[in-house]
PDB file of N, CA, C, O and CB in Angstrom:
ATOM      1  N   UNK A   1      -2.378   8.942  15.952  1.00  0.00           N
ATOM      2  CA  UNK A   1      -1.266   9.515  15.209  1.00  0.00           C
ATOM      3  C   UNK A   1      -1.369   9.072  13.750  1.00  0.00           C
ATOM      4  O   UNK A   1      -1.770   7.936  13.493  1.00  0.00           O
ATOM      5  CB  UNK A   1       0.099   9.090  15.828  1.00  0.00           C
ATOM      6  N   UNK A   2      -1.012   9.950  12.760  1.00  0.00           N
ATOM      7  CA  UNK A   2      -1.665   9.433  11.725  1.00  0.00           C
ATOM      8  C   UNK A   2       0.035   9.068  10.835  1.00  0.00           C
ATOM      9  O   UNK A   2       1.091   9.640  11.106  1.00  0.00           O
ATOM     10  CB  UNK A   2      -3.004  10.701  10.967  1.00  0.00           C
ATOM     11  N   UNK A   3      -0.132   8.118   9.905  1.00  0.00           N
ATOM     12  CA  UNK A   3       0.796   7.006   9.100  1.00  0.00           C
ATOM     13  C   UNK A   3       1.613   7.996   8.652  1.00  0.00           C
ATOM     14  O   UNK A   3       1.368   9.156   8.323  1.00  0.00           O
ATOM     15  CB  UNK A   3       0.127   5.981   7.821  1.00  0.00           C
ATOM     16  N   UNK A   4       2.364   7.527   8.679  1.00  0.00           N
ATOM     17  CA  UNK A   4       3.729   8.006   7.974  1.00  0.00           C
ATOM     18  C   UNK A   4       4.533   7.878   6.542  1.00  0.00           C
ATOM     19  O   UNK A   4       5.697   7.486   6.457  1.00  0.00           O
ATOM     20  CB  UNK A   4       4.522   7.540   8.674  1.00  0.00           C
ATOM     21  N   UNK A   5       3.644   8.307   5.345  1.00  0.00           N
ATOM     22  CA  UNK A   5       3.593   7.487   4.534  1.00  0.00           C
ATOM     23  C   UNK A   5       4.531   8.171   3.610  1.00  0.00           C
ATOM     24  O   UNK A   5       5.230   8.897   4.317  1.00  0.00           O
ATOM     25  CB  UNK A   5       2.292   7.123   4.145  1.00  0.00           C
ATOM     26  N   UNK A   6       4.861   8.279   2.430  1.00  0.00           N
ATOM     27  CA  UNK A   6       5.985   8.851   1.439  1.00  0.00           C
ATOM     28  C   UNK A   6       5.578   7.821  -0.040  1.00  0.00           C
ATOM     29  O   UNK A   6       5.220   6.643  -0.055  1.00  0.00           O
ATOM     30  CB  UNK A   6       7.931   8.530   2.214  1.00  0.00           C
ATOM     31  N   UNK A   7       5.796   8.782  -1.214  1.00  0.00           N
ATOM     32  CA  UNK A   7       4.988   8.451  -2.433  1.00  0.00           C
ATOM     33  C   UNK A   7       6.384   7.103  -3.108  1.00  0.00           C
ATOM     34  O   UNK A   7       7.469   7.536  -3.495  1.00  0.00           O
ATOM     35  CB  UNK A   7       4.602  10.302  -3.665  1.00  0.00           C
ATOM     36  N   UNK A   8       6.115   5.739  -3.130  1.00  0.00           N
ATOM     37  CA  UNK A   8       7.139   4.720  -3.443  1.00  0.00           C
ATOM     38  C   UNK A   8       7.321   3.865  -2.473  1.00  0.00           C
ATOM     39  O   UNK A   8       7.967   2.855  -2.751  1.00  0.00           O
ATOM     40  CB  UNK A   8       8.354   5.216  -3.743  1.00  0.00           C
ATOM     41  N   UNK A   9       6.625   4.094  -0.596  1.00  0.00           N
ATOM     42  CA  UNK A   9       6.873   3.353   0.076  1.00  0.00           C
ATOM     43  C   UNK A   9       5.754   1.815  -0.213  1.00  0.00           C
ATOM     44  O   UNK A   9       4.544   1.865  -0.433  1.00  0.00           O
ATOM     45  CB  UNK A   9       6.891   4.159   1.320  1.00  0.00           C
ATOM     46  N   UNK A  10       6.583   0.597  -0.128  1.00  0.00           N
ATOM     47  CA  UNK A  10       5.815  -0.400   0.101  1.00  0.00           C
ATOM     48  C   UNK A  10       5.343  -1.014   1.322  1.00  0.00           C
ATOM     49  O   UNK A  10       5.980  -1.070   2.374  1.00  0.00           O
ATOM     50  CB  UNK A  10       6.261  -1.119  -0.430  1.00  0.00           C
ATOM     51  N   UNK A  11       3.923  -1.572   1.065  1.00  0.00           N
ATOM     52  CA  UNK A  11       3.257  -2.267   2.381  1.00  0.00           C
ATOM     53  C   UNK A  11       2.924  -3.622   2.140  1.00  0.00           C
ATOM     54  O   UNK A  11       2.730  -4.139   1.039  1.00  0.00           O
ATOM     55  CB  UNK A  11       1.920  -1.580   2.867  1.00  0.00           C
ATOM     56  N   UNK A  12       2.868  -4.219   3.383  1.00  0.00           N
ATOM     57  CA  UNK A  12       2.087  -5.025   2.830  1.00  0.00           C
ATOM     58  C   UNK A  12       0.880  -5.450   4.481  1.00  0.00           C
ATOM     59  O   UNK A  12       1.053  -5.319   5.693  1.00  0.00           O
ATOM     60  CB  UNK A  12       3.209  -6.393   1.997  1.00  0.00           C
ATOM     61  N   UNK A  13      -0.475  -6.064   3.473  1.00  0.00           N
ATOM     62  CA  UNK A  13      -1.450  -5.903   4.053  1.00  0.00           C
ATOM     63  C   UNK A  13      -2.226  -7.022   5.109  1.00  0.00           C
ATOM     64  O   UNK A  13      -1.836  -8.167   4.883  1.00  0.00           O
ATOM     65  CB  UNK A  13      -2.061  -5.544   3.104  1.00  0.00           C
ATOM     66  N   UNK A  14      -2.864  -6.965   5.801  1.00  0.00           N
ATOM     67  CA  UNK A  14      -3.399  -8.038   6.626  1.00  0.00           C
ATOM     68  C   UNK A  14      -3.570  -9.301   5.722  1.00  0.00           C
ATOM     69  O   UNK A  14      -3.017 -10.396   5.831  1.00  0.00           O
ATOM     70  CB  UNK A  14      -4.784  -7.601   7.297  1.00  0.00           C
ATOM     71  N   UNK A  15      -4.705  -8.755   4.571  1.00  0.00           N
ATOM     72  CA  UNK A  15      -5.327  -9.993   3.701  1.00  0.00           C
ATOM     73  C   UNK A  15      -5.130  -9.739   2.382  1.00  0.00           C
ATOM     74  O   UNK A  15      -5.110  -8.557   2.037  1.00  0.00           O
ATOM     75  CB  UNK A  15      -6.866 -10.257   3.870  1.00  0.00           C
ATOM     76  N   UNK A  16      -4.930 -10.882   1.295  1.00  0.00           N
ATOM     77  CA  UNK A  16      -4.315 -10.691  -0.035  1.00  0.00           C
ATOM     78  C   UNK A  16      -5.189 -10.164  -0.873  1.00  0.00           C
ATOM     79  O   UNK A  16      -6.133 -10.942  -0.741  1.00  0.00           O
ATOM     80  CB  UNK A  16      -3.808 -11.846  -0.623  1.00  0.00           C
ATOM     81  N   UNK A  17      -5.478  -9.467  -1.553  1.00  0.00           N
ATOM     82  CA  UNK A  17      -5.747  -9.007  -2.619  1.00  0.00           C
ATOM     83  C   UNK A  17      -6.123 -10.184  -3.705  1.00  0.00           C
ATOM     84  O   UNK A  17      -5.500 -11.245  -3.678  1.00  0.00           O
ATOM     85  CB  UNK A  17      -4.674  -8.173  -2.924  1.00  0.00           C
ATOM     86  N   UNK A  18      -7.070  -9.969  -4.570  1.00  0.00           N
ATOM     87  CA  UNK A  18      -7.878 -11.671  -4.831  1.00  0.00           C
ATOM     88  C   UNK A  18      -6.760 -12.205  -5.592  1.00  0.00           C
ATOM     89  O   UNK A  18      -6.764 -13.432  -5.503  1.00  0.00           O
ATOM     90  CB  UNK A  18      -9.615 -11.821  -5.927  1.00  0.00           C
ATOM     91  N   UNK A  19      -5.766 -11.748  -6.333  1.00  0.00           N
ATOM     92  CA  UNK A  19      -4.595 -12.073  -7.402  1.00  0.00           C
ATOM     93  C   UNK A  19      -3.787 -12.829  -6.251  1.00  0.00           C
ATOM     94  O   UNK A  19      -2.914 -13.565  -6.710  1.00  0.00           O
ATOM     95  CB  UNK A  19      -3.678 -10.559  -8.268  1.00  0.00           C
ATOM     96  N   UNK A  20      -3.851 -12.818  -5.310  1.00  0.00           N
ATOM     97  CA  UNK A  20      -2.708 -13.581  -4.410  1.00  0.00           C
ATOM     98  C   UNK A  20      -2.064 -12.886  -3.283  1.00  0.00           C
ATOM     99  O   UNK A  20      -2.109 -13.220  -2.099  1.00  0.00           O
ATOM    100  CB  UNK A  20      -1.541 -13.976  -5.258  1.00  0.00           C
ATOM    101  N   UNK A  21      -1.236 -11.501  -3.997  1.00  0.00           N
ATOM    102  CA  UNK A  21      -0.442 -10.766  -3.637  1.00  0.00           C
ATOM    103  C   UNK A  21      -0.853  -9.429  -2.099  1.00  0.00           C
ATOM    104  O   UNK A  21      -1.668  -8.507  -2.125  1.00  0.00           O
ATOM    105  CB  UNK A  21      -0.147 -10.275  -5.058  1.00  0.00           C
ATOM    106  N   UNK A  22      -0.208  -9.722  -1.304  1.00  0.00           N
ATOM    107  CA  UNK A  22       0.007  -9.065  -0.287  1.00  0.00           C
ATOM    108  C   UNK A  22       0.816  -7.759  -0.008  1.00  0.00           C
ATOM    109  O   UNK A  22       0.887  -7.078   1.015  1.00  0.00           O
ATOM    110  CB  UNK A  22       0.358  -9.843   0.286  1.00  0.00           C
ATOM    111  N   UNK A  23       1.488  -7.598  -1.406  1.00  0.00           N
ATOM    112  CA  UNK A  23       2.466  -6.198  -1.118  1.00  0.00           C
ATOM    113  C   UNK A  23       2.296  -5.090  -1.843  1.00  0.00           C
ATOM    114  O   UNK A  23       3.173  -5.074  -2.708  1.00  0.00           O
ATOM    115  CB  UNK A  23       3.890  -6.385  -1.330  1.00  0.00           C
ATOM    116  N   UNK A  24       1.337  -3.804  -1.945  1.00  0.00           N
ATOM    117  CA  UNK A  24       1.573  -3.074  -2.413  1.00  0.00           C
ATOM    118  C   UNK A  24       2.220  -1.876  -2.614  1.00  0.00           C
ATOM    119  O   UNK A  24       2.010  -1.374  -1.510  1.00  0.00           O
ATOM    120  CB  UNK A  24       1.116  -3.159  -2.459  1.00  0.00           C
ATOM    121  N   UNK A  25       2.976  -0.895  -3.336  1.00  0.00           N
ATOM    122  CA  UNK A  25       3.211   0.670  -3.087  1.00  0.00           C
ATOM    123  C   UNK A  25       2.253   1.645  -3.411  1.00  0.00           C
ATOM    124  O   UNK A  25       1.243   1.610  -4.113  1.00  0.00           O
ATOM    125  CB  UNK A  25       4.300   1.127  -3.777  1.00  0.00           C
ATOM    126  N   UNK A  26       3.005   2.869  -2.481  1.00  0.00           N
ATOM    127  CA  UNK A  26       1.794   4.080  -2.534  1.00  0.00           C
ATOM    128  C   UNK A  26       1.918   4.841  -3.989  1.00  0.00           C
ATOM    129  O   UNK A  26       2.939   4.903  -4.674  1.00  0.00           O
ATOM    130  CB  UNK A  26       2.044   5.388  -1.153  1.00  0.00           C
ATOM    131  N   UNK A  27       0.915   5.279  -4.226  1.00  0.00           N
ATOM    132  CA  UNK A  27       1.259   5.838  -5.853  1.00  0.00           C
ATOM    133  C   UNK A  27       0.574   7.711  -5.534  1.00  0.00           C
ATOM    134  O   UNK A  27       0.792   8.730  -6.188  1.00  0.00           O
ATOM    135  CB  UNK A  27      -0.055   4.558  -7.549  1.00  0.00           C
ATOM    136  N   UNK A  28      -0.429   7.465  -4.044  1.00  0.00           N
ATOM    137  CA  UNK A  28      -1.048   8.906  -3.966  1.00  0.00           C
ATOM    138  C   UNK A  28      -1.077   9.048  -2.760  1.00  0.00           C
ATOM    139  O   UNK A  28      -1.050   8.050  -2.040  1.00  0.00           O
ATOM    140  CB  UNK A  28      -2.390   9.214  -4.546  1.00  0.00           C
ATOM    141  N   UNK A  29      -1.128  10.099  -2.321  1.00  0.00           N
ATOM    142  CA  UNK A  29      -1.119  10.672  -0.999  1.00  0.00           C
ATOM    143  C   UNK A  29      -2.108  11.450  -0.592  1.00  0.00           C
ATOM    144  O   UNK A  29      -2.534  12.201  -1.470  1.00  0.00           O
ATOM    145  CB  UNK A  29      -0.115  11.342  -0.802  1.00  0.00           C
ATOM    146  N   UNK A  30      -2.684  11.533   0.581  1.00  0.00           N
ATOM    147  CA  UNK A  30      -3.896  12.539   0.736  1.00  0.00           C
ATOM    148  C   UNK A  30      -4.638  11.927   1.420  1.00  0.00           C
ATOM    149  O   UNK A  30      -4.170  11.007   2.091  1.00  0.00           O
ATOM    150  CB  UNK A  30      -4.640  13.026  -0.413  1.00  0.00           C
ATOM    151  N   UNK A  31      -6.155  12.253   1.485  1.00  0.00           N
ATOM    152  CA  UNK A  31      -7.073  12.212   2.598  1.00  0.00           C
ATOM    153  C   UNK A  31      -7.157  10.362   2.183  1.00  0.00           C
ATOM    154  O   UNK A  31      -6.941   9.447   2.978  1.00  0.00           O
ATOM    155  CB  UNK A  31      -8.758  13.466   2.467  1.00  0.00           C
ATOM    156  N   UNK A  32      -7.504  10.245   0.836  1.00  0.00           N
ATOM    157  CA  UNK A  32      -6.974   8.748   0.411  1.00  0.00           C
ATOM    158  C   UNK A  32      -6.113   8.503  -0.183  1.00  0.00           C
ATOM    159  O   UNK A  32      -5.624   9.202  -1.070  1.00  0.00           O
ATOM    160  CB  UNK A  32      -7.596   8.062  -0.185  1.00  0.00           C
ATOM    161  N   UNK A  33      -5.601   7.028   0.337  1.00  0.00           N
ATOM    162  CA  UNK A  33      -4.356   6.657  -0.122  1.00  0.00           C
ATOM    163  C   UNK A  33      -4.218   5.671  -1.350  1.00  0.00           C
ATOM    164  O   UNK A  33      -4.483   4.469  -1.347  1.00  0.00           O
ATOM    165  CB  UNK A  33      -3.726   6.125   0.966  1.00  0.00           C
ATOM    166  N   UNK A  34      -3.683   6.536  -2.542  1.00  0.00           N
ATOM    167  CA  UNK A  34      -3.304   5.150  -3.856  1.00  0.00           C
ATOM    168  C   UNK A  34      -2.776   4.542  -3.302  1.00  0.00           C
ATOM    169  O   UNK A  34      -2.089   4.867  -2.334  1.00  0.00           O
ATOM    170  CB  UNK A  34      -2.461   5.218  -5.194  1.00  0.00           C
ATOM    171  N   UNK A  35      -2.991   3.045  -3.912  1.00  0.00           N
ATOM    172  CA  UNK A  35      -1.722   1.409  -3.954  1.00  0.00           C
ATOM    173  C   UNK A  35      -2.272   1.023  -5.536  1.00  0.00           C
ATOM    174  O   UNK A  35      -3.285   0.995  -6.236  1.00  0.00           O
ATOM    175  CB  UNK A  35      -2.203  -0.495  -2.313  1.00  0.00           C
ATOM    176  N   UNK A  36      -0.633   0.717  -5.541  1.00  0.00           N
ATOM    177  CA  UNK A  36      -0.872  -0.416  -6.690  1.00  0.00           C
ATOM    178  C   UNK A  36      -0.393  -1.966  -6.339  1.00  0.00           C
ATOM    179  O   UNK A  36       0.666  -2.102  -5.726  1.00  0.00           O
ATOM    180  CB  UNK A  36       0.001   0.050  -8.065  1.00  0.00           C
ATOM    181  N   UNK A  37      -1.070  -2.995  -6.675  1.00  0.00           N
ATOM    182  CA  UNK A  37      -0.748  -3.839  -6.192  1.00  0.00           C
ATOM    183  C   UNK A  37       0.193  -4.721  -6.960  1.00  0.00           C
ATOM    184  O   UNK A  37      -0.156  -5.247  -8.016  1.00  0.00           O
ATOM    185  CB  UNK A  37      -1.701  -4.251  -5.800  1.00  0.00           C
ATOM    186  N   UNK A  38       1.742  -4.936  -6.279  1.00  0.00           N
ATOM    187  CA  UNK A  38       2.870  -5.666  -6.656  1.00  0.00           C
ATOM    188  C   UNK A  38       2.990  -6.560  -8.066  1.00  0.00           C
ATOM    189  O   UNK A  38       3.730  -6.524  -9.049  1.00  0.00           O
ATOM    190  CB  UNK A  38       3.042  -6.498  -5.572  1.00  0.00           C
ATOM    191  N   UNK A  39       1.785  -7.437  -7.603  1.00  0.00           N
ATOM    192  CA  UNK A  39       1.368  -8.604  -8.221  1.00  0.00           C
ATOM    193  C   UNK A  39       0.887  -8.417  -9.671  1.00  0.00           C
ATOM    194  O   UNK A  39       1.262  -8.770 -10.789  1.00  0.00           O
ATOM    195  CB  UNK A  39       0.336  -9.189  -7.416  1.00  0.00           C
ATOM    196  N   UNK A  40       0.123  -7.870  -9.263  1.00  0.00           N
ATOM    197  CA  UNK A  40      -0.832  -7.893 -10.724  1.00  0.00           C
ATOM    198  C   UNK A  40      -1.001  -6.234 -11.356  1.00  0.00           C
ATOM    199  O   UNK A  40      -1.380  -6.235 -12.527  1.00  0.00           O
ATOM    200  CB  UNK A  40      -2.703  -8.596 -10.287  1.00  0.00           C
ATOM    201  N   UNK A  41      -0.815  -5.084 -10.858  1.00  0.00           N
ATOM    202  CA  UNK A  41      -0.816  -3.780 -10.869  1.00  0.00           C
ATOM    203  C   UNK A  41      -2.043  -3.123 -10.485  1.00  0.00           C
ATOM    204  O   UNK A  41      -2.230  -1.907 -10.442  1.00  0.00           O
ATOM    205  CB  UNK A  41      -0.449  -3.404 -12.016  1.00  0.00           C
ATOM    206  N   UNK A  42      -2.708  -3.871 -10.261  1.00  0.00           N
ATOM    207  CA  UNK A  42      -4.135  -2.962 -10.001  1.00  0.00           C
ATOM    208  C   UNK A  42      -4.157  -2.054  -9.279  1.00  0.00           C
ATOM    209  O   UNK A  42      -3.315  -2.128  -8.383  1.00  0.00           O
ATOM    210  CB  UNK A  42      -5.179  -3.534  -9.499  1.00  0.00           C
ATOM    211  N   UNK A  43      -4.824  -1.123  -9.273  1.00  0.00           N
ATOM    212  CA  UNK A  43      -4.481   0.301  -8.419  1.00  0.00           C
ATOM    213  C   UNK A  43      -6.081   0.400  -7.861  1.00  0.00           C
ATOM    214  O   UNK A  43      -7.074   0.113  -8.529  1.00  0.00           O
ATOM    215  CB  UNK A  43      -3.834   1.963  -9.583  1.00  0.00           C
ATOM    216  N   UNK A  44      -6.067   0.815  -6.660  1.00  0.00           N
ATOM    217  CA  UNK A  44      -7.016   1.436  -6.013  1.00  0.00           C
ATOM    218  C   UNK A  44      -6.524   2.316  -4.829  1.00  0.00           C
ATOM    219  O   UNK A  44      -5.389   2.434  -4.367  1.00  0.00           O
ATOM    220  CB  UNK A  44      -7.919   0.473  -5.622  1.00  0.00           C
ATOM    221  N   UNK A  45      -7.815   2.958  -4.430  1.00  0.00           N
ATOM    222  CA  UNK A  45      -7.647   3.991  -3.369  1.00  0.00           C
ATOM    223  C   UNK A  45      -8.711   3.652  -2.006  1.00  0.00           C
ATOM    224  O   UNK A  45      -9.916   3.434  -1.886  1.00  0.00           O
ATOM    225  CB  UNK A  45      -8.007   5.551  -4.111  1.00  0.00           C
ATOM    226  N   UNK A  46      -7.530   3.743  -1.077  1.00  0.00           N
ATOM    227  CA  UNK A  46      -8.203   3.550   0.489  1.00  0.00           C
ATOM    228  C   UNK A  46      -8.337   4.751   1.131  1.00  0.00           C
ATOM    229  O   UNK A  46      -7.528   5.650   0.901  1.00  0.00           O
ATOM    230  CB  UNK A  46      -7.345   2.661   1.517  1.00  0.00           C
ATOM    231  N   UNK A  47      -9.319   4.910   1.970  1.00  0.00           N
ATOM    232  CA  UNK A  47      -9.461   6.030   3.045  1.00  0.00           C
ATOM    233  C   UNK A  47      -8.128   5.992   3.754  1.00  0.00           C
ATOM    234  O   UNK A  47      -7.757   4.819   3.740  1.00  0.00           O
ATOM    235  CB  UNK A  47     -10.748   5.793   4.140  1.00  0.00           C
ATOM    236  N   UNK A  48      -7.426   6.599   4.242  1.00  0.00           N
ATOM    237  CA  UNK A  48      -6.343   6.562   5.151  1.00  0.00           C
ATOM    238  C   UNK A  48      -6.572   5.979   6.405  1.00  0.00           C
ATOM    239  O   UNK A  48      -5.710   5.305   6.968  1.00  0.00           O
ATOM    240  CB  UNK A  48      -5.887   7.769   5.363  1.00  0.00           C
ATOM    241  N   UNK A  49      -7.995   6.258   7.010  1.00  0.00           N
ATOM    242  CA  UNK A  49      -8.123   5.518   8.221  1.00  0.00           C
ATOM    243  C   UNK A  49      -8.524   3.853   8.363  1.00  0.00           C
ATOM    244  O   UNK A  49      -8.336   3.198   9.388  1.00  0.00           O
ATOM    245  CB  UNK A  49      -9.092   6.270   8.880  1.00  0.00           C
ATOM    246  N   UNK A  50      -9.185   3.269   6.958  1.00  0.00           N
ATOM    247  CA  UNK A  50      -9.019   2.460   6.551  1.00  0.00           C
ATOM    248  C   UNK A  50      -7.531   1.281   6.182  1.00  0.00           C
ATOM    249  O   UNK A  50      -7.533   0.139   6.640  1.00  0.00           O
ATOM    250  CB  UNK A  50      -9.624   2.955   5.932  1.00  0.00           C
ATOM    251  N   UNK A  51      -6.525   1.742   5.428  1.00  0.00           N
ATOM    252  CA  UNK A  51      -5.688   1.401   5.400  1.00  0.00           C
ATOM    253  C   UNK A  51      -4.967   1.272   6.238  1.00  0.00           C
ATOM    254  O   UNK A  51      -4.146   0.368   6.079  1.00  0.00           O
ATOM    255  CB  UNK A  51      -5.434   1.699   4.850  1.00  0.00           C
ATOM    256  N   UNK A  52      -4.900   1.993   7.395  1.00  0.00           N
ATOM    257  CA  UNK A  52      -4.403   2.284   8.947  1.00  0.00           C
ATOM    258  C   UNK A  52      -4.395   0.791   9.679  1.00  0.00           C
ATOM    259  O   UNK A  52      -3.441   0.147  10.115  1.00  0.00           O
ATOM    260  CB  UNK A  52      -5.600   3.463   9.868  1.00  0.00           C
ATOM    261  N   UNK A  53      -6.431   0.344   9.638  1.00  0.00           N
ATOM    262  CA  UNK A  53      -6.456  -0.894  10.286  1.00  0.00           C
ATOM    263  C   UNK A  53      -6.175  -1.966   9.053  1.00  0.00           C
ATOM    264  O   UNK A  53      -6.069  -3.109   9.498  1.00  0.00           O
ATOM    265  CB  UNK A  53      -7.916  -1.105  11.102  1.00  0.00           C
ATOM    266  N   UNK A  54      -6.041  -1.889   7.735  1.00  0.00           N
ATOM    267  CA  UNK A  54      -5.137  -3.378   7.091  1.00  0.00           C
ATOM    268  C   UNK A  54      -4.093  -2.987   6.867  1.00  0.00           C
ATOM    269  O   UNK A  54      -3.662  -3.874   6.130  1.00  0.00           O
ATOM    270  CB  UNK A  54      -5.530  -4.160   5.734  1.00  0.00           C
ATOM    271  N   UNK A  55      -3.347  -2.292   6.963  1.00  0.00           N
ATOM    272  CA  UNK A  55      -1.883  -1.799   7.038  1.00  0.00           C
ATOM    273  C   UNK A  55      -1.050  -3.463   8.440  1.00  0.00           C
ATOM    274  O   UNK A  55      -1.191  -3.578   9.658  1.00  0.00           O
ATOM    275  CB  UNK A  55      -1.977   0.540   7.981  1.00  0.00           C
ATOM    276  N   UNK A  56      -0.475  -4.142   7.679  1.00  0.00           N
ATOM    277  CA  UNK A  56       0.625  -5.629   8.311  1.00  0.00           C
ATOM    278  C   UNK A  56       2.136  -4.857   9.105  1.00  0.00           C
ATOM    279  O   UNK A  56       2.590  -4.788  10.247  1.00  0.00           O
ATOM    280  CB  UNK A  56       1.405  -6.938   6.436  1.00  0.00           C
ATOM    281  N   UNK A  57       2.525  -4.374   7.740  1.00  0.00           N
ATOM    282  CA  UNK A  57       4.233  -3.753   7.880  1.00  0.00           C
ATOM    283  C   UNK A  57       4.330  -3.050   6.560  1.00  0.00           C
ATOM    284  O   UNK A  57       3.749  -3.090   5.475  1.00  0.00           O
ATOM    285  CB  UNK A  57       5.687  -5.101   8.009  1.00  0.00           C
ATOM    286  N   UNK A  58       5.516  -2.252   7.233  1.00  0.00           N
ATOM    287  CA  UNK A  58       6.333  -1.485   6.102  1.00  0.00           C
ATOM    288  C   UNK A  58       7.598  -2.314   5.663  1.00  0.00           C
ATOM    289  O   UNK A  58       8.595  -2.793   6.204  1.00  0.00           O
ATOM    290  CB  UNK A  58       6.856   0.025   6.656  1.00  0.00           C
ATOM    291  N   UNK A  59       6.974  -2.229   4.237  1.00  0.00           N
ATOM    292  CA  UNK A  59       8.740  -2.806   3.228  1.00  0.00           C
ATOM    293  C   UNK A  59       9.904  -2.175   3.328  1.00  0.00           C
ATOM    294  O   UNK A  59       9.879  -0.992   3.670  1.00  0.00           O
ATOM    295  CB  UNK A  59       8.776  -2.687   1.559  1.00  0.00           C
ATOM    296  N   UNK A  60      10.705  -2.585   3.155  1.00  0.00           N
ATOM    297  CA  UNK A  60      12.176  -2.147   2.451  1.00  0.00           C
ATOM    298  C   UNK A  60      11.632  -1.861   1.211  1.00  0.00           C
ATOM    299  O   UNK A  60      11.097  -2.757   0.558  1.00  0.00           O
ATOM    300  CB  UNK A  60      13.505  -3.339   2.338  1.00  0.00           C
ATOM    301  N   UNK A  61      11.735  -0.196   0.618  1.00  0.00           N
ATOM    302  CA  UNK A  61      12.110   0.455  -0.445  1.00  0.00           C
ATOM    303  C   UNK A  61      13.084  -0.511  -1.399  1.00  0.00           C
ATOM    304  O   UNK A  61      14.189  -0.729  -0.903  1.00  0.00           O
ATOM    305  CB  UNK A  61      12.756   1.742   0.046  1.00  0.00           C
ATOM    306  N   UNK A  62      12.885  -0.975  -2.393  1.00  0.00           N
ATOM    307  CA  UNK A  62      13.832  -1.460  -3.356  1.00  0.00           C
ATOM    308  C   UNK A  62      13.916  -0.987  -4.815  1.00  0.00           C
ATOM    309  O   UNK A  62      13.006  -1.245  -5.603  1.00  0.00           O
ATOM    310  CB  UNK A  62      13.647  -2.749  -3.400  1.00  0.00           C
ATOM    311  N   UNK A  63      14.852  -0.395  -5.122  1.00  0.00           N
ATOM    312  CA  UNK A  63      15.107   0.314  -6.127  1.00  0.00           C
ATOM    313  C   UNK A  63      15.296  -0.444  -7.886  1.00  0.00           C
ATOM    314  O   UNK A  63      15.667   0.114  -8.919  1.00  0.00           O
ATOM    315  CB  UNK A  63      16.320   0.977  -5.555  1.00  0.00           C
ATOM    316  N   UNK A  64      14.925  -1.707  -7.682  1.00  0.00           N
ATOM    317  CA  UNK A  64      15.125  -2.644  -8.854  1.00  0.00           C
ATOM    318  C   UNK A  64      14.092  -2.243  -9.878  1.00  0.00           C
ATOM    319  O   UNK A  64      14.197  -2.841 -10.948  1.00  0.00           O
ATOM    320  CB  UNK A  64      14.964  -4.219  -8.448  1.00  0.00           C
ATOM    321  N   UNK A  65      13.187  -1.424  -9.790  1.00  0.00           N
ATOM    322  CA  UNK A  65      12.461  -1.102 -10.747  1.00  0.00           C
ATOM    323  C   UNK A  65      12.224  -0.068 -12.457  1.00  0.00           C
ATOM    324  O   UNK A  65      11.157  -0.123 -13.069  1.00  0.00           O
ATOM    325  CB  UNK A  65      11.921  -0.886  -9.974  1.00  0.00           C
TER     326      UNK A  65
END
């Protein structure tokens, strides 16, 4: 079944990202998926089926931005 994803939702991932940070949001949608990462902003793009297996949990949406 494939992720359920929406453009602003946050994740966070099995393993940290080299800056530290574990939580990113989606910025793209599609066959691959943008993140930018919380921490530091870096943006990259995962295969969807990729992100699937380091995909931890879904965040609470927080609107403080």
């Amino acid at each position: 079944m494939p992720l359920d994803l929406a453009l602003g939702d946050r994740l966070k991932l099995r393993k940290p990202h080299p800056c530290g940070g574990y939580e990113w949001t989606v910025v793209r949608l599609g066959a691959d998926i943008g993140l930018t990462c919380d921490t530091c902003g870096r943006r990259v793009l995962l295969p969807r089926r990729e992100l699937e297996k380091r995909l931890k949990t879904k965040l609470p949406v927080t609107n403080n931005k």
